[in-house]
N, CA and C atoms as a LAMMPS dump frame, in Angstrom:
ITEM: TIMESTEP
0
ITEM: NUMBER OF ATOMS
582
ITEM: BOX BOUNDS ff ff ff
-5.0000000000000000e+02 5.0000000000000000e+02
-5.0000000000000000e+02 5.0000000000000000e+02
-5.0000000000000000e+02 5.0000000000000000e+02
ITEM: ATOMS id mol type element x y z
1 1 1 N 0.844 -1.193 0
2 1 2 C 0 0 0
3 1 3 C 0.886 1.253 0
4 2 1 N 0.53 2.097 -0.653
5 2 2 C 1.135 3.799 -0.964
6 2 3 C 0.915 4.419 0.269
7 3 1 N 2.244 4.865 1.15
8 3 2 C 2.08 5.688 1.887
9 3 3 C 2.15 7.163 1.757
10 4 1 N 0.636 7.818 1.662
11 4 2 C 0.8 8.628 1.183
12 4 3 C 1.451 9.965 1.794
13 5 1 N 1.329 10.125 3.583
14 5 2 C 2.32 10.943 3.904
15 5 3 C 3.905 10.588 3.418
16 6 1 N 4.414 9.765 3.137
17 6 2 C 5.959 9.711 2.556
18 6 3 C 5.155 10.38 1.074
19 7 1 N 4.424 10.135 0.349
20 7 2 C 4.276 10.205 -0.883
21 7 3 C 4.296 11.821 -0.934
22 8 1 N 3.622 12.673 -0.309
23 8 2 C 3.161 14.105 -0.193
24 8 3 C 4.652 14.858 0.483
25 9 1 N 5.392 14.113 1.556
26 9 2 C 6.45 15.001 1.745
27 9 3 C 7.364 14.979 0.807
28 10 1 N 7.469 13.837 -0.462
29 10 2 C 8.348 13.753 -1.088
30 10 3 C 8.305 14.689 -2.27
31 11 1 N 7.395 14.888 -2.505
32 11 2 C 6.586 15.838 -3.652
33 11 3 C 6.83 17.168 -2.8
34 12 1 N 6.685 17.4 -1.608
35 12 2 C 7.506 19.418 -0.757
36 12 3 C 8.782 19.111 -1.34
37 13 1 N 9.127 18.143 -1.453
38 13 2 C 10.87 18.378 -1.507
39 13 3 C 11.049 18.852 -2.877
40 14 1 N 10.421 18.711 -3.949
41 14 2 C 10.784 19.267 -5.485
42 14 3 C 10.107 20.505 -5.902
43 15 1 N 11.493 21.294 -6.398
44 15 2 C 11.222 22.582 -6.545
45 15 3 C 9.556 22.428 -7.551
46 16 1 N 9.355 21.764 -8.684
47 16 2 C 8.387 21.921 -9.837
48 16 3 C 7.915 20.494 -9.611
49 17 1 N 6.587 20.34 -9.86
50 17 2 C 5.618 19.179 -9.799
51 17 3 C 4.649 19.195 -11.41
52 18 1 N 4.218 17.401 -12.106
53 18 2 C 3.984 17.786 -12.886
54 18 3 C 2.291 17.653 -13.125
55 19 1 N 2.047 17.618 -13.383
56 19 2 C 0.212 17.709 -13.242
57 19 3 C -0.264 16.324 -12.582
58 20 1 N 0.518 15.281 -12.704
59 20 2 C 0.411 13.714 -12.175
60 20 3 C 0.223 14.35 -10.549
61 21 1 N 1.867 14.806 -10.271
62 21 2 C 2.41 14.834 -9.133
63 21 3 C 1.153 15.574 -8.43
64 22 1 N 1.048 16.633 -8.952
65 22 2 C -0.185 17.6 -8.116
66 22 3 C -1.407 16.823 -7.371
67 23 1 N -2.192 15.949 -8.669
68 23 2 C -2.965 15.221 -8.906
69 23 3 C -3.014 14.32 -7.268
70 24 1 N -2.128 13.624 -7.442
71 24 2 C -1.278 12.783 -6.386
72 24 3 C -1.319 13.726 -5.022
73 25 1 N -1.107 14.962 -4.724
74 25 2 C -0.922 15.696 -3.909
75 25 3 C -2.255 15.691 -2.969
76 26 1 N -3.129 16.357 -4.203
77 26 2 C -4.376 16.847 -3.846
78 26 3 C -5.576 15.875 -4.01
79 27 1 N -5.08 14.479 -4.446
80 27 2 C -5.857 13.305 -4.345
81 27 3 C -7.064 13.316 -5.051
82 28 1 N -6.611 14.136 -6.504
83 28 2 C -8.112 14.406 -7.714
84 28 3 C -7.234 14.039 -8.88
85 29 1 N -8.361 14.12 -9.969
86 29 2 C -7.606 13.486 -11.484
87 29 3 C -6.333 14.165 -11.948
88 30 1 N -5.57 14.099 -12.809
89 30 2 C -4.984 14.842 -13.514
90 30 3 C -5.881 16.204 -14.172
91 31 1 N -7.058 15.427 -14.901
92 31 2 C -7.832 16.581 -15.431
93 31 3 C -8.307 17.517 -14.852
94 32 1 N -8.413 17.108 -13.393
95 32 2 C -9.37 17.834 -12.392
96 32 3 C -7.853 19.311 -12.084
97 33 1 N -6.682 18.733 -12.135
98 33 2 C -5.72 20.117 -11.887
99 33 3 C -5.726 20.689 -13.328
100 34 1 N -5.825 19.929 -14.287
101 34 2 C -6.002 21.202 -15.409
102 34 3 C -6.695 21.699 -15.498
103 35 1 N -7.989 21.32 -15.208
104 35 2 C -9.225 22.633 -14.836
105 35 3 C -8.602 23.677 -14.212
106 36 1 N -8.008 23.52 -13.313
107 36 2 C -7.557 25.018 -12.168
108 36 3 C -6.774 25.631 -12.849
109 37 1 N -5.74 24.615 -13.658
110 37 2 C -4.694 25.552 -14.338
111 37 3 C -5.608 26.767 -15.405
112 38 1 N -6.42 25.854 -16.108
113 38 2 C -6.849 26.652 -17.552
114 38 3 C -7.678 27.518 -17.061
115 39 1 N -8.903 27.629 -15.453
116 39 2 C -9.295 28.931 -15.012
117 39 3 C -8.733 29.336 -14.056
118 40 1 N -7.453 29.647 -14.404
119 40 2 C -6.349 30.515 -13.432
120 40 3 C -6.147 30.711 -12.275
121 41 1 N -6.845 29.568 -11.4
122 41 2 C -6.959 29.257 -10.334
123 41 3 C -5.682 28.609 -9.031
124 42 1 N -4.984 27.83 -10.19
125 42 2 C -3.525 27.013 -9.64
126 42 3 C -2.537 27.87 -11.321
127 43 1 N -1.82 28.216 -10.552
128 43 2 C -0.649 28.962 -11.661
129 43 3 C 0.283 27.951 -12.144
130 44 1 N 0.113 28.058 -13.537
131 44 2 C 1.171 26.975 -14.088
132 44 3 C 1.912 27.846 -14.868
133 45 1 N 3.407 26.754 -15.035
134 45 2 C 4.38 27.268 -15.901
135 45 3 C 4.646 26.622 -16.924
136 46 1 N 4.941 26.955 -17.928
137 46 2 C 4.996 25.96 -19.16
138 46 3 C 6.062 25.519 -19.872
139 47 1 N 6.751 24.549 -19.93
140 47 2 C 8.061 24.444 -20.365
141 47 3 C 7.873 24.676 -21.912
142 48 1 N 9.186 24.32 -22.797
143 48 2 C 9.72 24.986 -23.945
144 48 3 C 8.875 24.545 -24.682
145 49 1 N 8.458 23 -24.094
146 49 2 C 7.897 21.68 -25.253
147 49 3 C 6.405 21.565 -24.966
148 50 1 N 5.779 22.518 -24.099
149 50 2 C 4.244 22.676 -23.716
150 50 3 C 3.693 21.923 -22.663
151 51 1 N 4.525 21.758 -21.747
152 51 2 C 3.775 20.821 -21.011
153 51 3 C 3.795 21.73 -19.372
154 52 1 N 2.735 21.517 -18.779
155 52 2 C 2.667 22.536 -17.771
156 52 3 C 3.438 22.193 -16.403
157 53 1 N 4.143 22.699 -15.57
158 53 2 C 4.495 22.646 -14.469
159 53 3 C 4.121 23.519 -13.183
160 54 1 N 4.451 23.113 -12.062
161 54 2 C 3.669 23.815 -11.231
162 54 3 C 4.675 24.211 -10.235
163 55 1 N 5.089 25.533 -9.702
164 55 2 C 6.167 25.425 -8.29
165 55 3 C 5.246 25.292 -7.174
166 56 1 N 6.812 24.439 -6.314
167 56 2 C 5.652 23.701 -5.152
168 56 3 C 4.88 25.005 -4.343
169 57 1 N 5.458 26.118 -4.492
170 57 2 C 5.046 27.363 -3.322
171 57 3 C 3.823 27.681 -4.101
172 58 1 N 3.162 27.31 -5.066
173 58 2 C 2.145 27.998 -5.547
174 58 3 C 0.83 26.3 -5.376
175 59 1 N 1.605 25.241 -5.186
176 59 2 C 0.76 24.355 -5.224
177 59 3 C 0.282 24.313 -3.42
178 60 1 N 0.994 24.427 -2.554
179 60 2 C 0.978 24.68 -1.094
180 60 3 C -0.317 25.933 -1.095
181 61 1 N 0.223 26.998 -1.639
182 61 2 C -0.762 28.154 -1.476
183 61 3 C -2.632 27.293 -1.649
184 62 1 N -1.887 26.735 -3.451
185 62 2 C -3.836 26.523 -3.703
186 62 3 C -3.814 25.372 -2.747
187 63 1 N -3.112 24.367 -2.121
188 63 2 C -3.531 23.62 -1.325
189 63 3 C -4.308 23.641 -0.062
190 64 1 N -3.721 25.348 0.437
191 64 2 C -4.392 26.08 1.782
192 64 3 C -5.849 26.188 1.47
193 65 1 N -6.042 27.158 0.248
194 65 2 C -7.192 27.723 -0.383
195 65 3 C -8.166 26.792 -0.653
196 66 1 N -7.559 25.731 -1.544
197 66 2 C -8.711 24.98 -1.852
198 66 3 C -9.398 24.478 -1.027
199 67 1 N -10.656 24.129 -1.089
200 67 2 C -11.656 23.744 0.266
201 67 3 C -12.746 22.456 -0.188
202 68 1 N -11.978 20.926 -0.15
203 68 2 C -13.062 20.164 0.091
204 68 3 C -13.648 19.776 0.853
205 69 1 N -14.873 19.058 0.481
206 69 2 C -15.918 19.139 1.246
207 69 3 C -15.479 18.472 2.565
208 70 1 N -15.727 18.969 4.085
209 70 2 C -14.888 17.746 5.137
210 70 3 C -13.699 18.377 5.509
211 71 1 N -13.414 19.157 4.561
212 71 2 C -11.473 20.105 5.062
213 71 3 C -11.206 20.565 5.936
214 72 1 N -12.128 21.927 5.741
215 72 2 C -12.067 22.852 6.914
216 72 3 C -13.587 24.152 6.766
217 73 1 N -14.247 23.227 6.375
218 73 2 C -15.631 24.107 6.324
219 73 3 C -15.573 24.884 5.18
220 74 1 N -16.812 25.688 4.769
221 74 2 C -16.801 26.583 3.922
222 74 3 C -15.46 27.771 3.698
223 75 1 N -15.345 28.033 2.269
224 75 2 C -14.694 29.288 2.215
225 75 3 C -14.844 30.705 3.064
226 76 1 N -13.778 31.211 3.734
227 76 2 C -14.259 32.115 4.65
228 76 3 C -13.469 33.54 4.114
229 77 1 N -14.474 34.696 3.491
230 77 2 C -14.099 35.459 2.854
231 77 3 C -15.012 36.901 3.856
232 78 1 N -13.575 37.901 3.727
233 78 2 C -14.019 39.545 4.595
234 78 3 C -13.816 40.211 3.277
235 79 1 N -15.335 41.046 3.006
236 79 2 C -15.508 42.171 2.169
237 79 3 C -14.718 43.309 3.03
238 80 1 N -14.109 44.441 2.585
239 80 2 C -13.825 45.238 3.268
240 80 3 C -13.9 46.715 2.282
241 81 1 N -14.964 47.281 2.425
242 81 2 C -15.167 48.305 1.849
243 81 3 C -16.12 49.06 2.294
244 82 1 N -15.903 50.543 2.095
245 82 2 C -16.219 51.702 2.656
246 82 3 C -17.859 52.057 2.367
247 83 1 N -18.176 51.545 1.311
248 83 2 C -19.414 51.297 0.322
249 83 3 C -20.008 50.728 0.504
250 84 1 N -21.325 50.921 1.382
251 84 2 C -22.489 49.643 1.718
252 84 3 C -22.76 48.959 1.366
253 85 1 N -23.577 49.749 -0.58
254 85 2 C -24.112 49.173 -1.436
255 85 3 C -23.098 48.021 -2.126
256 86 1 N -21.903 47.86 -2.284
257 86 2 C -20.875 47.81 -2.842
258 86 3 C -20.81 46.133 -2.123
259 87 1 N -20.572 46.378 -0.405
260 87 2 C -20.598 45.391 0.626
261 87 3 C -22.117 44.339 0.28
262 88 1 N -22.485 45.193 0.059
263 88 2 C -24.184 44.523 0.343
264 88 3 C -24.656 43.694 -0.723
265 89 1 N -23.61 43.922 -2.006
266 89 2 C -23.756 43.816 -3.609
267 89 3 C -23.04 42.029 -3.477
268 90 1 N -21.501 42.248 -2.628
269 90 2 C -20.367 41.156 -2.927
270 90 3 C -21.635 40.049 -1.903
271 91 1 N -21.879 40.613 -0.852
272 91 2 C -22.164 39.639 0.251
273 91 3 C -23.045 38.823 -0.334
274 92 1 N -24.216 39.766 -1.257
275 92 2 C -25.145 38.731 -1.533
276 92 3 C -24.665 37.436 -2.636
277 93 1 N -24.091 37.888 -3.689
278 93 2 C -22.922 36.726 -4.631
279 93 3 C -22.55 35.844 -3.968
280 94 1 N -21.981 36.612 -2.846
281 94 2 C -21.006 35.07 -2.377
282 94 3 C -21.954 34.44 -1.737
283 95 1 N -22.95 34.71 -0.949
284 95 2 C -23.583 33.762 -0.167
285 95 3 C -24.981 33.21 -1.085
286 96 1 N -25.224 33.468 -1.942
287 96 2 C -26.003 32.768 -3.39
288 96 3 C -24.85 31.972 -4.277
289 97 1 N -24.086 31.745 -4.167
290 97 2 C -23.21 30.941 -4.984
291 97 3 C -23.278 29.092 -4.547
292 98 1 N -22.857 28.769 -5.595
293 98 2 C -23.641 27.099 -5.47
294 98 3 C -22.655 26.374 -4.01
295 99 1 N -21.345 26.874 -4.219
296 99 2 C -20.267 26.576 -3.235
297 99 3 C -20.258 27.403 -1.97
298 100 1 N -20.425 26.32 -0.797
299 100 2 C -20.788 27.517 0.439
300 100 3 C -19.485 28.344 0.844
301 101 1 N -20.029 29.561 1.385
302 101 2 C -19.379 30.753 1.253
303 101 3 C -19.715 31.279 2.599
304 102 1 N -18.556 31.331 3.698
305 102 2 C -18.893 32.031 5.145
306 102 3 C -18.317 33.8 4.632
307 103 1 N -19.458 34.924 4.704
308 103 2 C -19.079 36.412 4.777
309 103 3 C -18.592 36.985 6.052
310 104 1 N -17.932 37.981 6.132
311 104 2 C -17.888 38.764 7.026
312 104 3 C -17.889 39.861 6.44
313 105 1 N -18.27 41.129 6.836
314 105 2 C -18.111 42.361 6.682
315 105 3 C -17.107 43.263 6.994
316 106 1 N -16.362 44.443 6.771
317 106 2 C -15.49 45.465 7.41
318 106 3 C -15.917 46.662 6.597
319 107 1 N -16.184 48.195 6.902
320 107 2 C -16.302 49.035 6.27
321 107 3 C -15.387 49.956 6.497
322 108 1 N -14.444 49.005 7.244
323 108 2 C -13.263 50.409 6.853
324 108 3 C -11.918 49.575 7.146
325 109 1 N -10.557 49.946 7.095
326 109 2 C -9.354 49.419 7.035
327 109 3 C -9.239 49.207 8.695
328 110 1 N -9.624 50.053 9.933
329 110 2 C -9.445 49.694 11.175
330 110 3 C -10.339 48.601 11.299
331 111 1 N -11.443 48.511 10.942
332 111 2 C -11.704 46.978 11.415
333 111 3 C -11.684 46.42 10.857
334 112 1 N -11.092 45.908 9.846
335 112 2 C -10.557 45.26 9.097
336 112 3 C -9.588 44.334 9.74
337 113 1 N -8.638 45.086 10.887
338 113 2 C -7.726 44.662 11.223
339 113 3 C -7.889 43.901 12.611
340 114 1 N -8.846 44.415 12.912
341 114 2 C -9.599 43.563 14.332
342 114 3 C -10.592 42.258 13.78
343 115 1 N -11.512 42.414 12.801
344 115 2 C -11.982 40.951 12.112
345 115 3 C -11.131 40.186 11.41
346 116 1 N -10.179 40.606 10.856
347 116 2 C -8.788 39.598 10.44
348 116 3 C -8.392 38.246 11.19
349 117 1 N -8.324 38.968 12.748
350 117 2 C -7.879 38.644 13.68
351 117 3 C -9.098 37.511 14.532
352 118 1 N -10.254 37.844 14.242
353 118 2 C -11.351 37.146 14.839
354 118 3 C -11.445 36.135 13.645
355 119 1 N -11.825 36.49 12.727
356 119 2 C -12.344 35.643 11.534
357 119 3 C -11.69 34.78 10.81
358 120 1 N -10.159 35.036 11.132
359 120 2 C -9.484 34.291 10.095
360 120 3 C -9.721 33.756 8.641
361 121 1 N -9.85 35.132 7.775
362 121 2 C -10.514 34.812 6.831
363 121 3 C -9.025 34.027 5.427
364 122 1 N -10.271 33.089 4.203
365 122 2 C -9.346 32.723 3.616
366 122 3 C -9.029 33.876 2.585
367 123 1 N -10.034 34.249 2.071
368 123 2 C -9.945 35.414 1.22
369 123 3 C -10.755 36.707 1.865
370 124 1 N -9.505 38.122 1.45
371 124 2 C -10.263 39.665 1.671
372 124 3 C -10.186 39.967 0.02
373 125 1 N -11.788 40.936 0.141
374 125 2 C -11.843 41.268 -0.943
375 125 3 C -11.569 42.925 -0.257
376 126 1 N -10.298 43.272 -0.606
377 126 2 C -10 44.763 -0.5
378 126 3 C -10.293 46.049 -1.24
379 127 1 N -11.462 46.916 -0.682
380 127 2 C -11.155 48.562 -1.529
381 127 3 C -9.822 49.027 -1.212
382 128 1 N -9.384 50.071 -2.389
383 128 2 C -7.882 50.413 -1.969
384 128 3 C -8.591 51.974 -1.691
385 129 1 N -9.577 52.719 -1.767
386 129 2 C -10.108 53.76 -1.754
387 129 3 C -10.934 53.947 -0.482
388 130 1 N -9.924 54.455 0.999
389 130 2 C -11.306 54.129 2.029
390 130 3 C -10.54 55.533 3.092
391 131 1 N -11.425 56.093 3.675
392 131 2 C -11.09 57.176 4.513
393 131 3 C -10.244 56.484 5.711
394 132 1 N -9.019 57.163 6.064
395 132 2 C -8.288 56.883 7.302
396 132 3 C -7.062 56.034 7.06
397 133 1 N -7.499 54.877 6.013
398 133 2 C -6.451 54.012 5.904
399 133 3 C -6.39 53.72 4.429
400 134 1 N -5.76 53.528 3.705
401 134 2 C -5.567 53.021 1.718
402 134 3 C -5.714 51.487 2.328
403 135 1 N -6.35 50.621 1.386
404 135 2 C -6.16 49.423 0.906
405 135 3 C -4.804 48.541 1.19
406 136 1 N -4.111 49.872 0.361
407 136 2 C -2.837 48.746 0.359
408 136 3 C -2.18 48.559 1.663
409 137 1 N -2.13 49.875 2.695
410 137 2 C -1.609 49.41 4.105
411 137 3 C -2.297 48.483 4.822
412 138 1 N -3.247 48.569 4.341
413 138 2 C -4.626 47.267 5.326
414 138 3 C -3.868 45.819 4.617
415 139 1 N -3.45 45.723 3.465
416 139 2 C -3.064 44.361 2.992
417 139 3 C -1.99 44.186 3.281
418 140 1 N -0.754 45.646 3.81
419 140 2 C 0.399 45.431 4.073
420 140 3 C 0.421 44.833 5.669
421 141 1 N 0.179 45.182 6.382
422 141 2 C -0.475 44.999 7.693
423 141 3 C -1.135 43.804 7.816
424 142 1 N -1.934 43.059 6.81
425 142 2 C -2.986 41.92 7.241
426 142 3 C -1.253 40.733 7.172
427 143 1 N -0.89 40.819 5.771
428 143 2 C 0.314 39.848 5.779
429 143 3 C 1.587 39.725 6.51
430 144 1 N 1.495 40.744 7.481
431 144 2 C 2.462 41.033 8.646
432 144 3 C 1.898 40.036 9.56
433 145 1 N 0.7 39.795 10.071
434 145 2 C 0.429 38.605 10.873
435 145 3 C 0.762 37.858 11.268
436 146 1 N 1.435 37.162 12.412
437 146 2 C 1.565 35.795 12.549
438 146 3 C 0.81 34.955 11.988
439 147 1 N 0.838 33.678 10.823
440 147 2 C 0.216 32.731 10.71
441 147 3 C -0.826 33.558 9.29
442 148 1 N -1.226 34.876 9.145
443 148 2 C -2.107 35.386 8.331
444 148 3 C -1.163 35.703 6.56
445 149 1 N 0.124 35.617 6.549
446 149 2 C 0.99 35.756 5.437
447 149 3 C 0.436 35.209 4.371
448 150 1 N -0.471 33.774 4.335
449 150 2 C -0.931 33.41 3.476
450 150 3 C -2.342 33.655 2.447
451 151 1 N -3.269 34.854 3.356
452 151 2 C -4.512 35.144 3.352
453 151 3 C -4.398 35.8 1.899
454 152 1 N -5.321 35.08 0.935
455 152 2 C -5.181 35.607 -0.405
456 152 3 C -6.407 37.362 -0.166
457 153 1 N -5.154 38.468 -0.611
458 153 2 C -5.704 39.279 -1.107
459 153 3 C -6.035 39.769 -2.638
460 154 1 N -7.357 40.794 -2.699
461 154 2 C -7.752 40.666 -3.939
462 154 3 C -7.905 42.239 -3.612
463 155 1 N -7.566 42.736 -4.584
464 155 2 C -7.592 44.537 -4.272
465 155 3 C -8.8 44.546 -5.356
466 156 1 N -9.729 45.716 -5.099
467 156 2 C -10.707 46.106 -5.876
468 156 3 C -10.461 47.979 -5.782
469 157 1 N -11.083 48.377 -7.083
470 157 2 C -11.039 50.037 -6.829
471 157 3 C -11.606 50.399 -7.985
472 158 1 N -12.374 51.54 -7.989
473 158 2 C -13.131 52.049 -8.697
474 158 3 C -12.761 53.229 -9.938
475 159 1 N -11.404 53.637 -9.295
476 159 2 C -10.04 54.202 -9.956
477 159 3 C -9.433 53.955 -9.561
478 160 1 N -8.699 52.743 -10.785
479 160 2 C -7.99 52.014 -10.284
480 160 3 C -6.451 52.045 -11.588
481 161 1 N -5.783 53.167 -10.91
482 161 2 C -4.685 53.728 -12.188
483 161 3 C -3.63 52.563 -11.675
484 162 1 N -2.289 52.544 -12.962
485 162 2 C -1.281 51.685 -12.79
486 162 3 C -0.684 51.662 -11.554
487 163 1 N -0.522 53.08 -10.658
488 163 2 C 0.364 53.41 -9.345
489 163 3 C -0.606 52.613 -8.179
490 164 1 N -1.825 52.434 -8.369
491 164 2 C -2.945 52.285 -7.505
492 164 3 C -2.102 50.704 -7.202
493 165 1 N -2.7 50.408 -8.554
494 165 2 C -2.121 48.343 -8.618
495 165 3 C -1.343 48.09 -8.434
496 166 1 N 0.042 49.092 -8.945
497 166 2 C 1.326 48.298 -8.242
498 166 3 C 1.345 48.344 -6.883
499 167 1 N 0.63 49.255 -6.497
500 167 2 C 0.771 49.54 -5.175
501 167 3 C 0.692 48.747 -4.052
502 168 1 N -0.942 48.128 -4.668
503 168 2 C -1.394 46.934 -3.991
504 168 3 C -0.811 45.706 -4.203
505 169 1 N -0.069 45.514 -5.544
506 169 2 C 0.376 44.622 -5.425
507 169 3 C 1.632 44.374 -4.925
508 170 1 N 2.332 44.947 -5.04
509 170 2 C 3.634 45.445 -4.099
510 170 3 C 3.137 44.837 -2.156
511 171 1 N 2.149 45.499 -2.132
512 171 2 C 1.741 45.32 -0.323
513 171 3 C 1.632 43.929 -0.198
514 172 1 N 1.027 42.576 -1.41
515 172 2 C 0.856 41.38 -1.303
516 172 3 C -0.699 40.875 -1.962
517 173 1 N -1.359 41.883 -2.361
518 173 2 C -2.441 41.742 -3.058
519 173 3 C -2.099 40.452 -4.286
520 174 1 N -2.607 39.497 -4.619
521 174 2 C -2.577 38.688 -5.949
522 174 3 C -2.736 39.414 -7.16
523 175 1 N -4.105 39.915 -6.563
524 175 2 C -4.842 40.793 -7.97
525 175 3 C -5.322 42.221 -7.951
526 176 1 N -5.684 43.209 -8.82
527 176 2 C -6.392 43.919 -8.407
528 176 3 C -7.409 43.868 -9.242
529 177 1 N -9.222 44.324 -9.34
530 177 2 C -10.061 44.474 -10.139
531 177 3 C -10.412 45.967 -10.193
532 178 1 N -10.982 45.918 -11.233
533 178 2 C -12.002 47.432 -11.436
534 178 3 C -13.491 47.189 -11.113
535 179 1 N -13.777 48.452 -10.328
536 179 2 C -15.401 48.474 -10.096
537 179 3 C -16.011 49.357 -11.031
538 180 1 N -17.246 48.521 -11.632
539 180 2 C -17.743 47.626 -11.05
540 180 3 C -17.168 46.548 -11.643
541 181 1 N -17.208 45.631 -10.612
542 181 2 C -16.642 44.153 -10.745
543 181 3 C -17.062 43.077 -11.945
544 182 1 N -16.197 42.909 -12.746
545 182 2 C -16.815 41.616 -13.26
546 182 3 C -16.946 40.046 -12.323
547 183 1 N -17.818 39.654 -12.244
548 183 2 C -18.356 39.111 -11.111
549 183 3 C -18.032 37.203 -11.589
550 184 1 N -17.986 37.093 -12.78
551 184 2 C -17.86 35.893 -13.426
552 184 3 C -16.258 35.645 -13.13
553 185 1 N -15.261 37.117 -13.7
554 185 2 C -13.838 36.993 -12.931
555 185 3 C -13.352 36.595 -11.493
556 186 1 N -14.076 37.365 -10.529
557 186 2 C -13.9 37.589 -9.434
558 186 3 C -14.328 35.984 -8.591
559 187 1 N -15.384 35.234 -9.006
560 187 2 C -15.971 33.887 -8.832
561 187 3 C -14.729 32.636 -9.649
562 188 1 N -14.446 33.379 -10.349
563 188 2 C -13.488 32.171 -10.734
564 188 3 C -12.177 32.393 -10.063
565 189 1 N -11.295 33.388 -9.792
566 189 2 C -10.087 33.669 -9.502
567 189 3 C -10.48 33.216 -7.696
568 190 1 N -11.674 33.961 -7.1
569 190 2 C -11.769 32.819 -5.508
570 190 3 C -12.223 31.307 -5.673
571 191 1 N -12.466 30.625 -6.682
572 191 2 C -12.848 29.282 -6.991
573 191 3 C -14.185 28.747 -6.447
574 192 1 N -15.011 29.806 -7.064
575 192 2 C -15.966 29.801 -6.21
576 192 3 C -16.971 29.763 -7.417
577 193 1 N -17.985 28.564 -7.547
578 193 2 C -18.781 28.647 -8.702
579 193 3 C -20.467 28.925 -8.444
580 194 1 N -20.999 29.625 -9.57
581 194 2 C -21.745 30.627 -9.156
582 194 3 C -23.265 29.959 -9.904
């Protein structure tokens, strides 16, 4: 019989894994990781001759993120924006989506930083546009955390110029979007089907 803890630490030890290996990791088909690859969900790299590879630090990440059923409960995602309607708009998506979805709220960057801390969320959906505090220090600050370094941020902004995005992305943001949101993007990049 395959022991699969030897099997899974042996696979941390290599820098690049190949869609088998993943497969093997995360205990689903091969096809089932090219789904993630092709909706941009698990980041692949592609060698000279086309065949996709994966670094282990990005397969660990979607390994945190991903959420089957039995794991660790629903996806647990903090809106954090200054904008009710805006809050009131994401909350209802995510919690109508076919895949369960735990919300929390923040309407501003200070509590943001106190529900971080309560909620342990997997994903923030960040405004970078909010009185008192920018976006990007709230994301610079959330990944300062003990134990929170991994919390996928997603910057959102409504003017949202090149200095805005690097900005955020610089702080640790993944992504940034424009509001209003394309909502079909935003559902696929949290792996969340709608």
């Amino acid at each position: 019989m395959v022991d699969i803890k030897n099997m899974v630490e042996e696979l941390k030890s290599k820098p690049y894994l190949t869609p088998n290996e993943v497969a093997q990791w995360m205990m689903v088909s091969p096809i089932t990781v090219r789904g993630w690859a092709q909706k941009g969900m698990l980041q692949a790299e592609v060698t000279p001759g086309g065949h996709r590879r994966f670094r282990r630090e990005e397969v660990e990440r979607f390994a945190r993120q991903w959420n089957p059923a039995g794991n660790r409960g629903p996806l647990r995602v903090l809106i954090v924006d200054d904008d009710k309607s805006v809050v009131g708009f994401l909350k209802e998506l995510l919690e109508g989506a076919a895949d369960p979805v735990t919300v929390e709220v923040a309407y501003g960057g200070f509590e943001a930083g106190r529900k971080v801390h309560a909620f342990t969320p997997d994903i923030v959906l960040l405004d970078y546009m909010m009185p008192g505090i920018r976006g990007a220090e709230v994301c610079r600050q959330i990944k300062q955390i003990p134990g929170l370094a991994n919390v996928r941020v997603i910057g959102m902004s409504g003017f949202l110029s090149p200095e805005n995005e690097a900005e955020l992305i610089a702080a640790g943001a993944e992504c940034c979007l424009t509001k209003p949101l394309d909502t079909s993007r935003l559902l696929t990049l949290m792996g969340v089907e709608d």
